[in-house]
N, C-alpha and C positions, 0 to 999 in steps of 0.2 A: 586768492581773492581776485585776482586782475583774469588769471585764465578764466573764471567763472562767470565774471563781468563780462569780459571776451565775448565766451561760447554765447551768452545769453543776448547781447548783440546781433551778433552775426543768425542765430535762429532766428529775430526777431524781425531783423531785416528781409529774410528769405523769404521769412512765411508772408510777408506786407507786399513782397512783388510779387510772388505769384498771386495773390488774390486783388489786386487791382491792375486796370487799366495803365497803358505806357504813360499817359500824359499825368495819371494821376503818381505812379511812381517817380517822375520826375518832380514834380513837387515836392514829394515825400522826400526825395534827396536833395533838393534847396533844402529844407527845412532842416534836414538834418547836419547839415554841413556849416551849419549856421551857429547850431550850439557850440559851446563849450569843447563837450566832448570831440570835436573834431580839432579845435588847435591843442587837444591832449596826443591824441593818435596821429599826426603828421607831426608830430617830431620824431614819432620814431622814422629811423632812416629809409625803409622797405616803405611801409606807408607813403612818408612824406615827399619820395622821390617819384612811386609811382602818380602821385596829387600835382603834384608841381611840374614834370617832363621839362625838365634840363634839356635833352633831344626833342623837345617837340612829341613825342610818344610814351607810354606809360610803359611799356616793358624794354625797355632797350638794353643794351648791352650790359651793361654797367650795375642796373637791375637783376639781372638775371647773373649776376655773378653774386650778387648780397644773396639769389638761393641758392646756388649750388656754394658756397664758400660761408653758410652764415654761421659757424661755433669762430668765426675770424674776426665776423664781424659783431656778433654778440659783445666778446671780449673788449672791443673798444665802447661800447655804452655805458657812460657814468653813472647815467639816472637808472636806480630801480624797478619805476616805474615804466618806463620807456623800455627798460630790458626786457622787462617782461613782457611788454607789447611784441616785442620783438620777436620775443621766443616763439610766442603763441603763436603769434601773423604766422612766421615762416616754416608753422611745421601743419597748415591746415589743408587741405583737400589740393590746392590751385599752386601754391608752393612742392608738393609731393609730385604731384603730376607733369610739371616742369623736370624736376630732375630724373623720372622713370625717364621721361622724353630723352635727355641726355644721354644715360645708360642706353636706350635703345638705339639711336644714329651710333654711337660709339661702338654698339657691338656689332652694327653695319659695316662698319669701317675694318673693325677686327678680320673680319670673315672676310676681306679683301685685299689680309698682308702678304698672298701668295702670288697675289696676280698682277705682275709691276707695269703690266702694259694697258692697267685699267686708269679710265680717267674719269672722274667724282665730280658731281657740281654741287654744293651746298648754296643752298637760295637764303638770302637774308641770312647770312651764316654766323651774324653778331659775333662773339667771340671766338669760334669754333672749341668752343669747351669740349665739344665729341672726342674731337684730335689726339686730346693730352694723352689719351688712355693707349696709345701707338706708342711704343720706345725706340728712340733714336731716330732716324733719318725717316720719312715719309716712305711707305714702300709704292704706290703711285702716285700718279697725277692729281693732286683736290685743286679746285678752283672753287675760292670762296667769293662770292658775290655777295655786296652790300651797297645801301644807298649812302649809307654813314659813313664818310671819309676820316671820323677821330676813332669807330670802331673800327675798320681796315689800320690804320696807326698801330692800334694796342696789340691785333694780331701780329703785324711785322714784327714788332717788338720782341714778342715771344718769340716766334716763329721765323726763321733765315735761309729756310730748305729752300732750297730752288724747285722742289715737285709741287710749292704751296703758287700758286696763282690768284693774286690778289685784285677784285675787280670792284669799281666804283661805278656801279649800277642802280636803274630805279628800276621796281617792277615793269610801269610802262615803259621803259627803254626795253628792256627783253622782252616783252613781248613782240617787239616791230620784228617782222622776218627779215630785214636784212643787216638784224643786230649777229655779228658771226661769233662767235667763242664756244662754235667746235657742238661735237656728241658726246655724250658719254654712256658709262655704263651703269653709273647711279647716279639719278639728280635725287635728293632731298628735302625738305623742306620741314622746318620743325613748327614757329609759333606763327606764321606767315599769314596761312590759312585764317587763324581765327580773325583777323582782321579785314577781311574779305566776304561781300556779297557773294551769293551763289553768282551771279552774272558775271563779274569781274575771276573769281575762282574756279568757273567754265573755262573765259578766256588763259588765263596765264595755264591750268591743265592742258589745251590743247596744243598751246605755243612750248612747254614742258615735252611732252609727249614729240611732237617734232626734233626732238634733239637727242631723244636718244637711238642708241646704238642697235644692233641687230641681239637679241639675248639682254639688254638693258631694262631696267627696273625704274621708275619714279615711285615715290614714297611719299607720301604727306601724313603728317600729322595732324589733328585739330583735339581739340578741348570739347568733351562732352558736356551737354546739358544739365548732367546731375550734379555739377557742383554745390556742397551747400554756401557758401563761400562768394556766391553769384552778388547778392544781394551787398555785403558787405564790397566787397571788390568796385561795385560799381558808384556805389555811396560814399566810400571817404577815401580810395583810389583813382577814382575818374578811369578806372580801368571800363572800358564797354569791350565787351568781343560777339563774336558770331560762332555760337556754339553748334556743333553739329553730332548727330549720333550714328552710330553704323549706317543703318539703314539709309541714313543721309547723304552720306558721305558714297555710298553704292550709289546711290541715287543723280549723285554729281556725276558720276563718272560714264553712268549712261547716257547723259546728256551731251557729254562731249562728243560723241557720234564715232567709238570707241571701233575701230577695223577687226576682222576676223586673226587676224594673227598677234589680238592682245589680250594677256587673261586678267582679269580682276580680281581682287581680295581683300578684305577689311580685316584687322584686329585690333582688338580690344584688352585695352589691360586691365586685368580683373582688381588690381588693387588700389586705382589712382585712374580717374576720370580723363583719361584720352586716347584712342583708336588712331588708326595707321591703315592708312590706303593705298593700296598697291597696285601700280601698274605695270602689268611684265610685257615686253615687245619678246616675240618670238624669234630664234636666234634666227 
Protein backbone atom coordinates (compact mmCIF):
# COMPACT_ATOMS: atom_id res chain seq x y z
CA UNK A 1 0.00 0.00 0.00
CA UNK A 2 2.74 2.72 0.96
CA UNK A 3 4.85 1.74 -2.37
CA UNK A 4 1.54 2.57 -4.24
CA UNK A 5 0.90 5.56 -2.25
CA UNK A 6 4.61 6.47 -2.98
CA UNK A 7 4.78 5.89 -6.80
CA UNK A 8 1.41 7.88 -7.02
CA UNK A 9 3.15 10.92 -5.23
CA UNK A 10 5.95 11.07 -6.88
CA UNK A 11 4.06 10.72 -10.64
CA UNK A 12 1.82 13.40 -9.30
CA UNK A 13 4.39 15.69 -8.50
CA UNK A 14 6.51 15.35 -11.67
CA UNK A 15 3.59 15.74 -13.93
CA UNK A 16 2.61 19.30 -11.70
CA UNK A 17 6.31 20.76 -12.55
CA UNK A 18 6.53 20.09 -15.79
CA UNK A 19 3.37 21.72 -16.61
CA UNK A 20 3.63 24.98 -14.66
CA UNK A 21 5.66 27.92 -14.44
CA UNK A 22 8.90 28.11 -11.69
CA UNK A 23 7.16 30.62 -9.43
CA UNK A 24 3.93 28.69 -9.62
CA UNK A 25 5.77 25.34 -8.65
CA UNK A 26 7.26 26.89 -5.76
CA UNK A 27 4.11 27.39 -4.43
CA UNK A 28 3.04 24.18 -5.14
CA UNK A 29 5.80 23.00 -2.82
CA UNK A 30 4.98 25.52 0.12
CA UNK A 31 1.76 23.88 -0.06
CA UNK A 32 2.74 20.81 -0.11
CA UNK A 33 5.13 20.73 2.58
CA UNK A 34 2.67 22.22 4.64
CA UNK A 35 0.49 19.07 5.00
CA UNK A 36 0.41 16.27 7.00
CA UNK A 37 1.90 14.20 4.63
CA UNK A 38 5.29 15.83 4.80
CA UNK A 39 5.91 15.44 8.81
CA UNK A 40 4.95 11.65 7.70
CA UNK A 41 7.93 11.37 5.11
CA UNK A 42 10.78 13.42 7.03
CA UNK A 43 11.02 10.97 9.44
CA UNK A 44 12.06 8.79 7.51
CA UNK A 45 15.96 9.10 7.88
CA UNK A 46 16.95 9.47 3.86
CA UNK A 47 14.07 12.04 3.40
CA UNK A 48 14.36 13.80 6.60
CA UNK A 49 18.04 14.36 6.48
CA UNK A 50 18.15 15.45 3.00
CA UNK A 51 14.98 18.24 4.44
CA UNK A 52 16.79 19.38 7.39
CA UNK A 53 20.93 19.46 5.97
CA UNK A 54 22.65 18.78 9.18
CA UNK A 55 25.82 20.22 6.80
CA UNK A 56 24.13 22.85 5.53
CA UNK A 57 23.55 20.83 1.99
CA UNK A 58 21.01 18.03 1.02
CA UNK A 59 23.36 15.23 -0.18
CA UNK A 60 26.32 15.30 1.91
CA UNK A 61 28.42 12.60 3.03
CA UNK A 62 26.62 11.11 5.46
CA UNK A 63 23.52 10.92 2.99
CA UNK A 64 24.96 9.39 0.48
CA UNK A 65 26.28 6.66 2.71
CA UNK A 66 22.25 5.76 3.84
CA UNK A 67 22.49 4.99 -0.39
CA UNK A 68 24.99 3.06 -0.93
CA UNK A 69 24.80 1.21 2.75
CA UNK A 70 20.66 1.27 2.95
CA UNK A 71 19.65 -2.84 3.69
CA UNK A 72 22.04 -1.44 7.12
CA UNK A 73 20.11 1.16 7.51
CA UNK A 74 16.65 -0.19 6.66
CA UNK A 75 17.32 -2.66 9.51
CA UNK A 76 17.58 -0.06 12.21
CA UNK A 77 13.83 1.45 11.40
CA UNK A 78 11.17 0.56 13.96
CA UNK A 79 8.26 2.07 12.30
CA UNK A 80 6.61 0.02 9.55
CA UNK A 81 5.64 2.67 8.07
CA UNK A 82 8.67 4.73 7.75
CA UNK A 83 10.33 1.51 6.61
CA UNK A 84 8.67 1.34 3.90
CA UNK A 85 9.18 4.87 3.00
CA UNK A 86 12.52 3.98 3.17
CA UNK A 87 12.52 1.18 1.17
CA UNK A 88 10.86 2.78 -1.60
CA UNK A 89 12.68 6.40 -1.40
CA UNK A 90 16.01 4.44 -1.68
CA UNK A 91 15.51 2.16 -4.45
CA UNK A 92 14.00 5.04 -7.07
CA UNK A 93 15.66 6.51 -10.21
CA UNK A 94 18.10 9.39 -8.05
CA UNK A 95 19.10 6.74 -5.36
CA UNK A 96 20.18 4.07 -8.34
CA UNK A 97 21.94 6.70 -10.28
CA UNK A 98 24.07 7.63 -7.16
CA UNK A 99 25.32 4.31 -6.63
CA UNK A 100 26.03 3.34 -10.85
CA UNK A 101 28.04 6.86 -10.01
CA UNK A 102 30.08 4.92 -7.48
CA UNK A 103 30.65 1.77 -9.28
CA UNK A 104 31.86 3.79 -12.08
CA UNK A 105 34.80 6.36 -10.18
CA UNK A 106 35.57 2.85 -8.58
CA UNK A 107 36.18 1.15 -11.70
CA UNK A 108 38.18 4.36 -12.56
CA UNK A 109 40.32 3.74 -9.99
CA UNK A 110 40.59 -0.11 -10.57
CA UNK A 111 42.06 0.33 -14.07
CA UNK A 112 44.81 2.52 -12.24
CA UNK A 113 46.17 -0.45 -9.63
CA UNK A 114 49.17 -0.91 -12.15
CA UNK A 115 50.38 2.38 -12.43
CA UNK A 116 51.98 3.59 -8.87
CA UNK A 117 53.42 6.64 -10.30
CA UNK A 118 49.90 7.90 -10.98
CA UNK A 119 48.30 10.68 -8.95
CA UNK A 120 44.24 11.05 -8.69
CA UNK A 121 42.39 14.05 -7.54
CA UNK A 122 38.89 13.42 -6.37
CA UNK A 123 36.95 16.92 -6.01
CA UNK A 124 34.25 16.99 -3.18
CA UNK A 125 35.31 13.50 -2.66
CA UNK A 126 32.76 13.19 0.36
CA UNK A 127 33.56 9.79 1.68
CA UNK A 128 35.50 8.33 -0.99
CA UNK A 129 33.22 5.20 -1.10
CA UNK A 130 34.89 4.58 -4.91
CA UNK A 131 38.19 3.54 -2.72
CA UNK A 132 36.84 0.65 -0.79
CA UNK A 133 36.67 -1.46 -3.89
CA UNK A 134 41.00 -1.21 -3.93
CA UNK A 135 42.45 -4.17 -1.45
CA UNK A 136 44.93 -3.31 0.70
CA UNK A 137 47.41 -0.48 0.56
CA UNK A 138 46.59 2.39 -2.08
CA UNK A 139 48.56 1.47 -5.35
CA UNK A 140 48.88 5.47 -6.05
CA UNK A 141 48.60 8.81 -5.15
CA UNK A 142 44.45 9.93 -4.45
CA UNK A 143 44.12 13.34 -3.09
CA UNK A 144 40.77 13.71 -1.75
CA UNK A 145 39.60 17.25 -1.69
CA UNK A 146 36.51 18.52 0.49
CA UNK A 147 35.17 21.66 1.87
CA UNK A 148 33.80 19.39 4.90
CA UNK A 149 36.38 19.20 7.63
CA UNK A 150 33.78 16.24 9.77
CA UNK A 151 33.77 14.42 6.18
CA UNK A 152 37.71 14.57 5.73
CA UNK A 153 37.59 13.19 9.73
CA UNK A 154 35.42 10.08 8.77
CA UNK A 155 37.75 9.33 5.72
CA UNK A 156 41.16 9.36 8.00
CA UNK A 157 39.28 7.08 10.09
CA UNK A 158 38.96 4.60 7.57
CA UNK A 159 41.65 5.23 5.72
CA UNK A 160 45.70 5.65 7.34
CA UNK A 161 47.67 5.03 3.84
CA UNK A 162 49.88 7.60 3.49
CA UNK A 163 49.24 7.55 -0.65
CA UNK A 164 45.68 9.03 0.68
CA UNK A 165 46.04 12.96 0.76
CA UNK A 166 43.51 14.63 2.63
CA UNK A 167 42.68 18.23 1.73
CA UNK A 168 40.23 20.95 3.33
CA UNK A 169 39.22 22.91 0.37
CA UNK A 170 36.25 25.08 -0.98
CA UNK A 171 35.64 24.96 -4.72
CA UNK A 172 36.49 28.86 -4.86
CA UNK A 173 39.79 28.30 -3.10
CA UNK A 174 40.77 25.77 -6.12
CA UNK A 175 39.83 27.60 -8.54
CA UNK A 176 42.45 30.69 -7.60
CA UNK A 177 45.62 29.74 -9.75
CA UNK A 178 47.89 30.09 -7.18
CA UNK A 179 46.12 27.36 -5.09
CA UNK A 180 49.24 24.50 -5.65
CA UNK A 181 48.31 20.72 -4.93
CA UNK A 182 50.12 19.43 -8.00
CA UNK A 183 48.78 17.59 -11.61
CA UNK A 184 47.38 14.72 -12.04
CA UNK A 185 46.46 12.11 -14.20
CA UNK A 186 42.75 11.68 -13.09
CA UNK A 187 40.70 14.57 -11.45
CA UNK A 188 37.14 13.35 -10.84
CA UNK A 189 34.26 14.62 -9.74
CA UNK A 190 31.00 12.82 -8.95
CA UNK A 191 27.73 14.95 -7.56
CA UNK A 192 29.76 18.42 -7.64
CA UNK A 193 28.61 19.26 -11.01
CA UNK A 194 24.90 19.12 -10.20
CA UNK A 195 25.06 21.93 -7.94
CA UNK A 196 26.52 24.18 -10.37
CA UNK A 197 25.50 26.99 -12.82
CA UNK A 198 26.76 26.49 -16.40
CA UNK A 199 28.91 29.70 -15.48
CA UNK A 200 30.42 28.70 -12.34
CA UNK A 201 30.85 24.89 -14.02
CA UNK A 202 32.76 26.56 -17.09
CA UNK A 203 34.93 28.12 -14.42
CA UNK A 204 36.06 25.39 -11.97
CA UNK A 205 36.34 23.03 -15.85
CA UNK A 206 38.80 25.17 -16.97
CA UNK A 207 40.82 25.67 -13.51
CA UNK A 208 40.34 21.40 -13.66
CA UNK A 209 41.75 21.04 -17.00
CA UNK A 210 44.97 23.25 -15.99
CA UNK A 211 46.01 20.61 -13.55
CA UNK A 212 46.14 17.93 -15.44
CA UNK A 213 49.12 15.94 -16.65
CA UNK A 214 50.41 15.26 -20.16
CA UNK A 215 47.94 11.84 -21.17
CA UNK A 216 45.55 12.95 -18.17
CA UNK A 217 41.78 12.61 -18.08
CA UNK A 218 39.13 14.87 -16.14
CA UNK A 219 35.87 13.19 -15.73
CA UNK A 220 32.67 14.62 -14.38
CA UNK A 221 29.68 13.42 -13.82
CA UNK A 222 26.03 15.18 -13.59
CA UNK A 223 22.44 13.81 -13.19
CA UNK A 224 20.35 13.88 -16.13
CA UNK A 225 16.98 15.56 -16.70
CA UNK A 226 14.88 12.39 -16.93
CA UNK A 227 14.58 11.82 -13.45
CA UNK A 228 10.98 10.93 -12.49
CA UNK A 229 11.87 11.52 -9.04
CA UNK A 230 12.66 15.40 -10.00
CA UNK A 231 9.48 16.48 -8.59
CA UNK A 232 9.32 14.53 -5.39
CA UNK A 233 13.17 15.28 -4.46
CA UNK A 234 12.62 18.88 -4.81
CA UNK A 235 9.12 18.98 -2.69
CA UNK A 236 9.81 17.14 0.50
CA UNK A 237 13.85 16.96 0.01
CA UNK A 238 14.65 20.64 -0.53
CA UNK A 239 16.92 18.79 -2.77
CA UNK A 240 17.17 21.45 -6.15
CA UNK A 241 20.07 20.38 -8.69
CA UNK A 242 21.14 21.59 -12.15
CA UNK A 243 20.44 18.77 -14.33
CA UNK A 244 22.21 18.42 -17.46
CA UNK A 245 22.00 15.81 -20.54
CA UNK A 246 24.64 14.75 -22.95
CA UNK A 247 24.35 17.18 -25.37
CA UNK A 248 24.76 19.59 -22.54
CA UNK A 249 27.26 18.58 -20.99
CA UNK A 250 29.36 18.64 -24.75
CA UNK A 251 28.05 21.80 -24.83
CA UNK A 252 30.07 22.86 -21.54
CA UNK A 253 32.90 21.75 -22.62
CA UNK A 254 33.01 23.69 -25.71
CA UNK A 255 32.68 26.69 -24.04
CA UNK A 256 35.64 26.28 -22.08
CA UNK A 257 37.77 27.12 -25.10
CA UNK A 258 38.91 23.46 -25.19
CA UNK A 259 42.98 23.41 -27.03
CA UNK A 260 43.73 21.11 -30.06
CA UNK A 261 45.49 18.61 -28.14
CA UNK A 262 42.20 17.64 -25.89
CA UNK A 263 39.65 15.12 -26.93
CA UNK A 264 36.08 15.06 -25.70
CA UNK A 265 33.49 12.35 -24.88
CA UNK A 266 30.10 12.03 -23.03
CA UNK A 267 28.60 8.79 -21.75
CA UNK A 268 25.68 7.87 -20.75
CA UNK A 269 24.36 5.04 -18.68
CA UNK A 270 21.56 3.50 -20.14
CA UNK A 271 20.08 2.09 -16.83
CA UNK A 272 20.17 5.06 -14.37
CA UNK A 273 20.00 8.83 -15.20
CA UNK A 274 23.54 10.12 -15.16
CA UNK A 275 26.50 10.69 -18.16
CA UNK A 276 30.15 11.23 -17.61
CA UNK A 277 32.22 13.95 -19.40
CA UNK A 278 35.52 13.38 -20.43
CA UNK A 279 38.33 15.36 -20.94
CA UNK A 280 41.45 13.71 -22.27
CA UNK A 281 44.78 16.05 -22.50
CA UNK A 282 46.98 14.49 -25.06
CA UNK A 283 50.17 12.73 -23.78
Amino acid sequence: MVHNAFAQVNRTLLQTRSNVERVEWESCVEFCRAHELGRILHADPFIGRSFNKPRGYPGDAELLDMIYDYPHIEGQIDEPVTRAIFRYGIHTSAPRAVRARRDFFAQQLLELRNAPQARVLSVACGHLREMDDLQGSLPFELVGLDHDPVTLVAVRARCSDPKLALVEMSVLELMKQSTEIGDFDLIYTGGLYDYFSDKLARKLTQSLLGRLRPGGRLIIANLTPDIPDIGFMECYMDWWMYYRTSESMLELAAQVGLSSDQQVSVASDQATPVCYLTIHQAP
